[in-house]
C-alpha angles and dihedrals in degrees: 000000000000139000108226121190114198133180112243139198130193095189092192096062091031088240137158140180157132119263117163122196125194111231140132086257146050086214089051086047096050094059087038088065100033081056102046089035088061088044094047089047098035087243142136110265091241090055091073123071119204107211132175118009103229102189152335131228138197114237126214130220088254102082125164117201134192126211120232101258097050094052093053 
């Protein structure tokens, strides 16, 4: 698995930022953020728009995860 950092826009709100999501695609990454993103923003998922991949990184198999509650 991968961690993948991508740009993204909520036009509505004329918002941008950054969000990454560790997945095994691109593609899987891409939905993982639009969704989280929508959570996050109290949107619908199709209002927000994911842009430029920046980078990916390799993960290890030391992870640390936060709920979200805690990263809130």
């Amino acid at each position: 698995m991968k961690r993948y950092h991508f740009e993204y826009e909520i036009p509505s709100a004329q918002k941008t930022g950054t969000f990454s999501w560790v997945a095994n695609s691109e593609d899987e990454a891409r939905k993982g953020v639009q969704a989280k993103i929508a959570d996050f923003e109290f949107i619908a998922a199709e209002d927000v728009v994911v842009g430029k991949l920046i980078e990916i990184k390799e993960t290890t198999g030391n992870q640390y995860y936060e709920c979200e509650g805690c990263s809130a």
